[in-house]
Every structure is written in C-alpha cells, then in structure tokens.
PDB file of the backbone (N, CA, C, O) and the ligand in Angstrom, with CONECT records:
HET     ZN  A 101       1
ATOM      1  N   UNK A   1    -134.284-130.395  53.768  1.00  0.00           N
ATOM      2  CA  UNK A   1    -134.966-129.579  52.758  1.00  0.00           C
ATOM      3  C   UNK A   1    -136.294-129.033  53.279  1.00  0.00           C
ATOM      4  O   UNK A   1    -136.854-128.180  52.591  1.00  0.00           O
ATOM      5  N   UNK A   2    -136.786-129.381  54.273  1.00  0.00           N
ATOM      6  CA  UNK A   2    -138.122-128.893  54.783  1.00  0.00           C
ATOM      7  C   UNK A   2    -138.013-127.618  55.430  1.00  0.00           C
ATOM      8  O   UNK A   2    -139.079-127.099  55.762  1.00  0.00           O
ATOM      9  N   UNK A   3    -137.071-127.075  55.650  1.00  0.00           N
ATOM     10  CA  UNK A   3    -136.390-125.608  56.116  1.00  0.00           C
ATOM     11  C   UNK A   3    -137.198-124.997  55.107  1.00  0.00           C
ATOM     12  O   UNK A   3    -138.176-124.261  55.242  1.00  0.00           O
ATOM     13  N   UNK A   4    -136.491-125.525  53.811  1.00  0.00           N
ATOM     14  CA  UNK A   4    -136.076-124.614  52.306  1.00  0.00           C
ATOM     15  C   UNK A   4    -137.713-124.631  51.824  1.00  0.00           C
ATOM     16  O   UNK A   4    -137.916-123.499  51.386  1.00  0.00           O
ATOM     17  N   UNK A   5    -139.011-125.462  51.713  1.00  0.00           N
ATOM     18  CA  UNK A   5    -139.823-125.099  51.383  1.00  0.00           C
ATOM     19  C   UNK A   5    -140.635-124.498  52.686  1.00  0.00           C
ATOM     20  O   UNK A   5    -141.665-123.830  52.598  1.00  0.00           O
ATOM     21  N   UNK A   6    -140.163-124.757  53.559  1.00  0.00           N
ATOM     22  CA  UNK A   6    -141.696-123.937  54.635  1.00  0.00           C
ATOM     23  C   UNK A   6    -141.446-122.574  54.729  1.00  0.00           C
ATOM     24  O   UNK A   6    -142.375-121.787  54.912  1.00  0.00           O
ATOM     25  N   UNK A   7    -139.662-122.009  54.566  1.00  0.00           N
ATOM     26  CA  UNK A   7    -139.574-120.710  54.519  1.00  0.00           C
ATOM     27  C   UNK A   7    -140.771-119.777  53.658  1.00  0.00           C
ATOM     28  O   UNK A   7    -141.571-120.054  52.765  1.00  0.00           O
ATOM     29  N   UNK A   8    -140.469-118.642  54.358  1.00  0.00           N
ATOM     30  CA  UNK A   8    -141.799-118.018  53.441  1.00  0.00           C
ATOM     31  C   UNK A   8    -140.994-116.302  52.949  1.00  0.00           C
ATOM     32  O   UNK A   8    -141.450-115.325  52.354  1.00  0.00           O
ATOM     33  N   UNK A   9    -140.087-116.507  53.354  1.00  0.00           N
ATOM     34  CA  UNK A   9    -139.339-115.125  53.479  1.00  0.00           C
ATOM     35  C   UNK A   9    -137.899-115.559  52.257  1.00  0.00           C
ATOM     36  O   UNK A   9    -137.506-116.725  52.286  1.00  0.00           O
ATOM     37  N   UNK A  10    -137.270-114.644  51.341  1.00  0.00           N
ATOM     38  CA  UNK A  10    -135.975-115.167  50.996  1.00  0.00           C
ATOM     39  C   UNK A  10    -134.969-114.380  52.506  1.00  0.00           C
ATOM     40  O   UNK A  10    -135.182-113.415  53.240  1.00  0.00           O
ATOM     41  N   UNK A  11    -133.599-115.654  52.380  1.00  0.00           N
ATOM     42  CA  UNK A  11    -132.969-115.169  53.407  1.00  0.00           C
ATOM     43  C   UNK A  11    -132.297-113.869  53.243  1.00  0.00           C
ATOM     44  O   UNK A  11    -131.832-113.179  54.149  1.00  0.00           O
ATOM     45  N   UNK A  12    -132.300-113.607  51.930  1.00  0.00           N
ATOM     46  CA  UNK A  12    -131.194-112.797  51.546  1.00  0.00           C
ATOM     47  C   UNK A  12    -132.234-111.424  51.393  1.00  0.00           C
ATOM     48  O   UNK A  12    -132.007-110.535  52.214  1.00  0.00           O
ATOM     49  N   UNK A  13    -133.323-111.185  50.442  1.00  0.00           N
ATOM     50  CA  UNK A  13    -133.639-109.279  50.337  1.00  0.00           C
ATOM     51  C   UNK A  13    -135.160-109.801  51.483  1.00  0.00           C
ATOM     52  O   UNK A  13    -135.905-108.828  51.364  1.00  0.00           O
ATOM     53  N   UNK A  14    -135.701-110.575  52.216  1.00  0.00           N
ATOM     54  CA  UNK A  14    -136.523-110.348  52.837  1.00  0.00           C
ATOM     55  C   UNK A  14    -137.656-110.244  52.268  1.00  0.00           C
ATOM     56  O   UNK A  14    -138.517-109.647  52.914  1.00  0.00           O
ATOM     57  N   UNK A  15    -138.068-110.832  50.761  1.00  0.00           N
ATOM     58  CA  UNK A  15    -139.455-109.986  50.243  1.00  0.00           C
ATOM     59  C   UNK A  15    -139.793-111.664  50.298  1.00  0.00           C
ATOM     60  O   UNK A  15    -139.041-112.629  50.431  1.00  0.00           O
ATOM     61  N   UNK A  16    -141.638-111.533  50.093  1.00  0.00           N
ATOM     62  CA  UNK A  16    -142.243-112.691  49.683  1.00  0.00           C
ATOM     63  C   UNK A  16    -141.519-113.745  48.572  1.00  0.00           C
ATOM     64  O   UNK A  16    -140.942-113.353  47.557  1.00  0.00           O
ATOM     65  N   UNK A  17    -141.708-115.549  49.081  1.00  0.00           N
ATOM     66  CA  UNK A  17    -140.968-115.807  47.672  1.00  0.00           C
ATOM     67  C   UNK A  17    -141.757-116.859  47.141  1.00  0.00           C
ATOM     68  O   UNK A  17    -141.387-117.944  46.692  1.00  0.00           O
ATOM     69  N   UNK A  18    -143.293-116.221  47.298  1.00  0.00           N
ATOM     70  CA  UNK A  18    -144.213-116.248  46.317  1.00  0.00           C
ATOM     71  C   UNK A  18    -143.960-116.471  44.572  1.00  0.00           C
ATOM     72  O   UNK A  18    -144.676-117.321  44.043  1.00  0.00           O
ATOM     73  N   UNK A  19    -143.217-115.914  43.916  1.00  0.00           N
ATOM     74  CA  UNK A  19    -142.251-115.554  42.807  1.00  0.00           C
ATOM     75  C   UNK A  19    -141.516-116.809  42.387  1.00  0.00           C
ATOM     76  O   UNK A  19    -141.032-117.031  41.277  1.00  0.00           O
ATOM     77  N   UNK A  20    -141.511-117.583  43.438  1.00  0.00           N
ATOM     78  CA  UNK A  20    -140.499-118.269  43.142  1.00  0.00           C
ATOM     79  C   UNK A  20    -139.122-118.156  44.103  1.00  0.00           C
ATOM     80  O   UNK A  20    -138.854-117.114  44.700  1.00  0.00           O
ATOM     81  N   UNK A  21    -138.270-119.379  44.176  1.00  0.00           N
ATOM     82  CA  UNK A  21    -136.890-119.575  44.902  1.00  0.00           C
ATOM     83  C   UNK A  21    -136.159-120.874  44.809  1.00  0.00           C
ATOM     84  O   UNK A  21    -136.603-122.002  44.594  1.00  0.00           O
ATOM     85  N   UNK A  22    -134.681-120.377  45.065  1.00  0.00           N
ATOM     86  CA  UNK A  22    -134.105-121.270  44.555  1.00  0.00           C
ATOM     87  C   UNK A  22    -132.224-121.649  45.529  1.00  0.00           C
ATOM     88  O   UNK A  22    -131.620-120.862  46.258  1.00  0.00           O
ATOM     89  N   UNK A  23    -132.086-122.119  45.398  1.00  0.00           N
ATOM     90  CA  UNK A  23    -130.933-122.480  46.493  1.00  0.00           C
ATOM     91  C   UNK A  23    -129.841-121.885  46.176  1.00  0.00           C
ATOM     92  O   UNK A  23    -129.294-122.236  45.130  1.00  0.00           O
ATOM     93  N   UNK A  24    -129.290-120.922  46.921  1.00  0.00           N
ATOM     94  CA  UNK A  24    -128.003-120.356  46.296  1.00  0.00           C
ATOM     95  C   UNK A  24    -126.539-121.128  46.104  1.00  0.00           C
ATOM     96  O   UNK A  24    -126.385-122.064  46.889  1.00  0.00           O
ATOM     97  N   UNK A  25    -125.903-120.984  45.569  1.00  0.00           N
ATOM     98  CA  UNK A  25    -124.949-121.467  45.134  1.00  0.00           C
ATOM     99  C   UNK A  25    -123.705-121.574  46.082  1.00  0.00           C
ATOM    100  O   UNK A  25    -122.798-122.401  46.177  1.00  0.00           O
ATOM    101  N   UNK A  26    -123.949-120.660  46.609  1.00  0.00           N
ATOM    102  CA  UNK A  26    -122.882-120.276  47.398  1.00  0.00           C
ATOM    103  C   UNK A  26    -122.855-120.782  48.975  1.00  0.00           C
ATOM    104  O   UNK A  26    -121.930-120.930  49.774  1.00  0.00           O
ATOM    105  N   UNK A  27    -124.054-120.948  49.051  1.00  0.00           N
ATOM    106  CA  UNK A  27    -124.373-121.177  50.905  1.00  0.00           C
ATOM    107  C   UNK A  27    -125.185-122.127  50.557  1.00  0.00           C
ATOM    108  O   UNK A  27    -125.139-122.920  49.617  1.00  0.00           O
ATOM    109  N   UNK A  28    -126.420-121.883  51.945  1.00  0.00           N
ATOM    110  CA  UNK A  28    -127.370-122.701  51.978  1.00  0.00           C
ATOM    111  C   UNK A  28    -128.355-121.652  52.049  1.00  0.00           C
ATOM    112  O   UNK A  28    -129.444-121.964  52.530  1.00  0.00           O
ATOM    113  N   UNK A  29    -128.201-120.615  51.709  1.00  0.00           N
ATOM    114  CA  UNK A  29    -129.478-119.181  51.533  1.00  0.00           C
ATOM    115  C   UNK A  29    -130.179-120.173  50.801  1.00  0.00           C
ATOM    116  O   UNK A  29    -129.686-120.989  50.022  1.00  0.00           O
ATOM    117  N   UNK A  30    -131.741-119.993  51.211  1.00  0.00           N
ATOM    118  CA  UNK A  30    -132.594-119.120  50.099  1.00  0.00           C
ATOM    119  C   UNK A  30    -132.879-117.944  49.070  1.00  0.00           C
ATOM    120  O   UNK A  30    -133.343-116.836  49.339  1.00  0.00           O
ATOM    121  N   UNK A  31    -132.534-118.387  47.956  1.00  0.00           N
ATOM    122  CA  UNK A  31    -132.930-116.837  47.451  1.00  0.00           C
ATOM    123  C   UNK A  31    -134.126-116.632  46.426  1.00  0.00           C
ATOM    124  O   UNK A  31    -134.963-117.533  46.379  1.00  0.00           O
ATOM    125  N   UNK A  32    -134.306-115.336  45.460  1.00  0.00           N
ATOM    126  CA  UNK A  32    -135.417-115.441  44.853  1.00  0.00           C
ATOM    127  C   UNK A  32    -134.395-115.617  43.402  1.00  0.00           C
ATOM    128  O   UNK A  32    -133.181-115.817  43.385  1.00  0.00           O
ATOM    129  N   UNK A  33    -135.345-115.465  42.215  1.00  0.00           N
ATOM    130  CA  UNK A  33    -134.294-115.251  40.591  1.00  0.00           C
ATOM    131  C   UNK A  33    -133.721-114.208  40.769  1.00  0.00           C
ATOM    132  O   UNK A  33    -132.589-114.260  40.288  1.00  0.00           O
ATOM    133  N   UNK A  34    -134.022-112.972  41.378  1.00  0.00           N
ATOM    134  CA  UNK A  34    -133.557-111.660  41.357  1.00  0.00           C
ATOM    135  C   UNK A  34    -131.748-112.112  41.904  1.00  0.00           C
ATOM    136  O   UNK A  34    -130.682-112.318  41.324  1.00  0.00           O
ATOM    137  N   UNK A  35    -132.118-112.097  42.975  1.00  0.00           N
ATOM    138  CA  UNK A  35    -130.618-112.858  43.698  1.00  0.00           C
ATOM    139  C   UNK A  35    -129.778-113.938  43.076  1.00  0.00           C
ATOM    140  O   UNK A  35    -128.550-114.006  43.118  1.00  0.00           O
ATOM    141  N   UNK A  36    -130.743-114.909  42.396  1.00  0.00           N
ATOM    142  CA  UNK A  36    -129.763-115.624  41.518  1.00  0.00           C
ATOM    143  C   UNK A  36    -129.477-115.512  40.657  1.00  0.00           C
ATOM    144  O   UNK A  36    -128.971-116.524  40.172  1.00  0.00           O
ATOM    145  N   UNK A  37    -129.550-113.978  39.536  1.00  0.00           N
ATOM    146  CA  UNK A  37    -129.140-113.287  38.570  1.00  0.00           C
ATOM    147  C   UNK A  37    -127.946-112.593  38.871  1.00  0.00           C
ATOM    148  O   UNK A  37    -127.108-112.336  38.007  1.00  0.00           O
ATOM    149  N   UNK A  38    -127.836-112.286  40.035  1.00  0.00           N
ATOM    150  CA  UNK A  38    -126.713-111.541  40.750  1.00  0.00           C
ATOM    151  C   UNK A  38    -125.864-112.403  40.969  1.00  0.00           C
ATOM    152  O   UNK A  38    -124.738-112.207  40.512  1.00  0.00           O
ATOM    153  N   UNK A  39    -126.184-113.840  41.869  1.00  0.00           N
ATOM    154  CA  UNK A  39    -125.206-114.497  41.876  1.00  0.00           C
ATOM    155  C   UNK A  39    -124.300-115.038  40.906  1.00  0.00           C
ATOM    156  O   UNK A  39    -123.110-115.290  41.098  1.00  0.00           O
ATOM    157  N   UNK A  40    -125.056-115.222  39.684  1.00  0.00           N
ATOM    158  CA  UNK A  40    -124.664-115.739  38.413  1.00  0.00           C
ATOM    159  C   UNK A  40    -123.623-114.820  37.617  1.00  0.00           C
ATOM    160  O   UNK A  40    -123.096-115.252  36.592  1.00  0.00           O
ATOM    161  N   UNK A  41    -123.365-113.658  38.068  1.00  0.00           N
ATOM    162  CA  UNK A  41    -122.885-112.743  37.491  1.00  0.00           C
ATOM    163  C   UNK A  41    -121.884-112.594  38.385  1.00  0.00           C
ATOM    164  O   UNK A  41    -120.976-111.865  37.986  1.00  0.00           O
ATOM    165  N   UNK A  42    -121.720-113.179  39.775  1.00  0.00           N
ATOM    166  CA  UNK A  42    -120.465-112.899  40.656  1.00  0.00           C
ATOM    167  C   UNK A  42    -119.210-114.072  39.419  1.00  0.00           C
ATOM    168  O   UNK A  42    -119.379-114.953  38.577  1.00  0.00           O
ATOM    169  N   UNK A  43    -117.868-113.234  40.128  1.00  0.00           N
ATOM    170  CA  UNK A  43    -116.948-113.776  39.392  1.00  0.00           C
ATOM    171  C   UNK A  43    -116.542-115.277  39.887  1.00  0.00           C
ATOM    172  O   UNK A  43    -115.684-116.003  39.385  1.00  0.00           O
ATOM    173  N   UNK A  44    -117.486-115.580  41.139  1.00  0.00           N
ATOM    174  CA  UNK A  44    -116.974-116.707  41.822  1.00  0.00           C
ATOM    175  C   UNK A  44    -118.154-117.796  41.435  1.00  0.00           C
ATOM    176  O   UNK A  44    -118.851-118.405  42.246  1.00  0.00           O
ATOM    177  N   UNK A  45    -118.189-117.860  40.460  1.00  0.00           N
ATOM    178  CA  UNK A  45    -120.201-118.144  39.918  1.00  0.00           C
ATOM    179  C   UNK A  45    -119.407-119.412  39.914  1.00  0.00           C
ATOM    180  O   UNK A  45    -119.568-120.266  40.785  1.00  0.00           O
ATOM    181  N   UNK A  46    -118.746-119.508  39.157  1.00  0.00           N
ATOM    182  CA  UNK A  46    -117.988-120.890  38.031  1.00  0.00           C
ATOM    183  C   UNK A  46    -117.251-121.808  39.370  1.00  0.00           C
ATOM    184  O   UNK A  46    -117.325-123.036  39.422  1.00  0.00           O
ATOM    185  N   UNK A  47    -116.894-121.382  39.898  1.00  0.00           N
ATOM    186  CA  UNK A  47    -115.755-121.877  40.849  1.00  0.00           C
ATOM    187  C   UNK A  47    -116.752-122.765  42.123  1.00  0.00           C
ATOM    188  O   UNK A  47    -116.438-123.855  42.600  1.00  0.00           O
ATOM    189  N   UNK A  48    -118.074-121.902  42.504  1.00  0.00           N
ATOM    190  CA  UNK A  48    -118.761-122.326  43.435  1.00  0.00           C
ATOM    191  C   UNK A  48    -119.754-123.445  42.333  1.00  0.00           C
ATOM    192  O   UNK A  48    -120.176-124.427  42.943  1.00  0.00           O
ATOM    193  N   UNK A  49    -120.065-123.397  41.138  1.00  0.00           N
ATOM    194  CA  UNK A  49    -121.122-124.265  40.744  1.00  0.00           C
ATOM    195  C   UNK A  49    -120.000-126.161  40.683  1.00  0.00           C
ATOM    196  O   UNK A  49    -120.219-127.327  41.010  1.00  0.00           O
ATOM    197  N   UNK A  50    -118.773-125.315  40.017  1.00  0.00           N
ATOM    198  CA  UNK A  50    -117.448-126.542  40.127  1.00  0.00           C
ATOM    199  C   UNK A  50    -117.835-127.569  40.820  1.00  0.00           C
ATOM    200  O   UNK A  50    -118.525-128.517  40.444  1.00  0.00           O
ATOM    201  N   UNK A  51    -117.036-127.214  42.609  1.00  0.00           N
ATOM    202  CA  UNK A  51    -117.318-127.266  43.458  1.00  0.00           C
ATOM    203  C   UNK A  51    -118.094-128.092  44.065  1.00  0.00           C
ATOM    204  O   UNK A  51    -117.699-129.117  44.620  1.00  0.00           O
ATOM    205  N   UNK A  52    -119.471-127.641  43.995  1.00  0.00           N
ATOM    206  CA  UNK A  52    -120.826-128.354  44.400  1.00  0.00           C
ATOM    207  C   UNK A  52    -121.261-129.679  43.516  1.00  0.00           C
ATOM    208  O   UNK A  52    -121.805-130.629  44.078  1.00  0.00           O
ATOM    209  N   UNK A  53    -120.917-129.686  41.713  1.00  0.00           N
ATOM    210  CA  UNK A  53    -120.744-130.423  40.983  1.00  0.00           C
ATOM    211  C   UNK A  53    -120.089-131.219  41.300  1.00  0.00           C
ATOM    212  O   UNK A  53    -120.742-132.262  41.321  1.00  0.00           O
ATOM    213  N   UNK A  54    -118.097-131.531  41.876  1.00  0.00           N
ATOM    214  CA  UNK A  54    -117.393-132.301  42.204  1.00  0.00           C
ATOM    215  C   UNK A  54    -118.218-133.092  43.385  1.00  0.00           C
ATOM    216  O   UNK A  54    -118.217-134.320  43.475  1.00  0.00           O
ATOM    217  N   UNK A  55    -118.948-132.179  44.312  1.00  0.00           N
ATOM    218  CA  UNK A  55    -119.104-132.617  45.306  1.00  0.00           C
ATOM    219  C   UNK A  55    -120.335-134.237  45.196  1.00  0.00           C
ATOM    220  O   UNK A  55    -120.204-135.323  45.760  1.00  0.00           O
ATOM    221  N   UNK A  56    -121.215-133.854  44.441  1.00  0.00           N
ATOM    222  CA  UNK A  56    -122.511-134.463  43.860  1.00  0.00           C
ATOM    223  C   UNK A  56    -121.896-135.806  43.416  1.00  0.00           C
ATOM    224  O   UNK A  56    -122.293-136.930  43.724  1.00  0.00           O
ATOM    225  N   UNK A  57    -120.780-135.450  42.581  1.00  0.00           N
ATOM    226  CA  UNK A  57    -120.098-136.985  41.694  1.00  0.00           C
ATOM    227  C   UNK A  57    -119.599-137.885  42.800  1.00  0.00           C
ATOM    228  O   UNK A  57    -119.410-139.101  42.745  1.00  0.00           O
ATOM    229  N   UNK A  58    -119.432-137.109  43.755  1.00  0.00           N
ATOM    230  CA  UNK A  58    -118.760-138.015  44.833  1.00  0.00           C
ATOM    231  C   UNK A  58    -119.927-138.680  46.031  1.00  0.00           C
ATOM    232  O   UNK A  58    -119.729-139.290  47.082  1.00  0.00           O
ATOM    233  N   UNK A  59    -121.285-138.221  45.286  1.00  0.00           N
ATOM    234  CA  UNK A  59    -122.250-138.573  46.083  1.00  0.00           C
ATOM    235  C   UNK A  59    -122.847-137.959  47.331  1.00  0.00           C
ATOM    236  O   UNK A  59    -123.503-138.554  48.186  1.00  0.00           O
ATOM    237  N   UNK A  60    -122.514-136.652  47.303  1.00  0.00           N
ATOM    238  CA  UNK A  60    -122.714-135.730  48.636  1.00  0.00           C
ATOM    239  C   UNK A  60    -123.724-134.961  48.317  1.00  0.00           C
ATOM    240  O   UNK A  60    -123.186-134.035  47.710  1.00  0.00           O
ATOM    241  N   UNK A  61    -125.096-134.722  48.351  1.00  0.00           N
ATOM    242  CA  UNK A  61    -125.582-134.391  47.947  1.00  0.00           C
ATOM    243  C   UNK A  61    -126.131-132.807  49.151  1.00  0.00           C
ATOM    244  O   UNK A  61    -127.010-131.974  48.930  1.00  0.00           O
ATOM    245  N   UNK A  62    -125.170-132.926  50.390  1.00  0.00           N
ATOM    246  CA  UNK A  62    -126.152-131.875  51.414  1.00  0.00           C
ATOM    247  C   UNK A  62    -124.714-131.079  51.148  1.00  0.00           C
ATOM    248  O   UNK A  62    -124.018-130.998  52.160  1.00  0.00           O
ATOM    249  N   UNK A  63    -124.117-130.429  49.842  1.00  0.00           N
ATOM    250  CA  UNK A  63    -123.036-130.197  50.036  1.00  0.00           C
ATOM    251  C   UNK A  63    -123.468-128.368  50.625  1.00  0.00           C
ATOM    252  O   UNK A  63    -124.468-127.769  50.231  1.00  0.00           O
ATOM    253  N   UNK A  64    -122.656-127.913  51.399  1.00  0.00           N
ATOM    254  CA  UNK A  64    -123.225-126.113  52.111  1.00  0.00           C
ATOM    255  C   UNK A  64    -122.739-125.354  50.969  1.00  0.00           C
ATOM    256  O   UNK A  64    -123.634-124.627  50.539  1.00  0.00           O
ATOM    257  N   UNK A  65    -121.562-125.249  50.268  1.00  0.00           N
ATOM    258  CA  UNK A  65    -121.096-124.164  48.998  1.00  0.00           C
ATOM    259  C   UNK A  65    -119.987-123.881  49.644  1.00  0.00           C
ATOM    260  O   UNK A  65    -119.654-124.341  50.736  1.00  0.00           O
ATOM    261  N   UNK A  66    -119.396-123.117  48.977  1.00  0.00           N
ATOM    262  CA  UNK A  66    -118.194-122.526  48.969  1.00  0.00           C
ATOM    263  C   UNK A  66    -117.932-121.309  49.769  1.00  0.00           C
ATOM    264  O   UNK A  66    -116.819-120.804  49.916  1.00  0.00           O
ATOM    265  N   UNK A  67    -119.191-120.818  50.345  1.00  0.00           N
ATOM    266  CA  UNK A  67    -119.157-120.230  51.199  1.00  0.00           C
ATOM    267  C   UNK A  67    -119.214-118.403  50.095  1.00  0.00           C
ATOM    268  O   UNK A  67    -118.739-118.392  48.960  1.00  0.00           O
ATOM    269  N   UNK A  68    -119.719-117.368  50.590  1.00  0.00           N
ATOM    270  CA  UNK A  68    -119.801-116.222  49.787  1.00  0.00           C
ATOM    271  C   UNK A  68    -118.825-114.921  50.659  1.00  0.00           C
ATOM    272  O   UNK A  68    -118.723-113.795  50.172  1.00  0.00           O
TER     273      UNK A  68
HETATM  274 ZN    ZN A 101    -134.002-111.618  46.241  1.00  0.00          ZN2+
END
C-alpha cells in the first residue's frame, strides 16, 4: 500500500490527486472519484466488486481485480 499513498499522480487521467483517490475496482490503478464514477457505471461494476468481496471472505486481502 505504500505505492498507493506516495503516488502523487492518478494512474489512469494523470491529474493531481490532491482531490482525493481511491483503488479501482478493477486492477490495482489508482484513480480519482471522477474515474470511480465511471467505473461504477461500467456494466462489469457488479461482477468485479463480487469477486474482490468473495476474495476478502476467503481472507485475501492483496486481491489485483478482475482485471478491466
Ligand atoms: Zn481521474
């Protein structure tokens, strides 16, 4: 996790993430809310949050996503 806070850039639009950031769902991006409004709205939203959920119950907590 020390990747995820020293970044200073999101991986995904490149702007400051000053704003705020948050772990995408899908990978191991960084992104900002902007990006995770988008992601939330992909049709694969449900399937990748599943997924990462199953993964957690089973105690995995560095799970990467489902991939985008
Ligand atoms: Zn963004």
């Amino acid at each position: 996790m020390d990747k995820f806070f020293s970044k200073k850039y999101r991986d995904r639009c490149r702007k400051s993430l000053e704003s705020g950031r948050i772990m995408s769902m899908f990978n191991e991006d960084c992104i900002c809310l902007e990006c995770k409004d988008k992601e939330i709205k992909d049709p694969r939203y449900e399937e990748a949050r599943d997924a990462e959920a199953e993964e957690v119950k089973k105690g995995k907590y560095n799970f990467k996503g489902i991939g985008k």
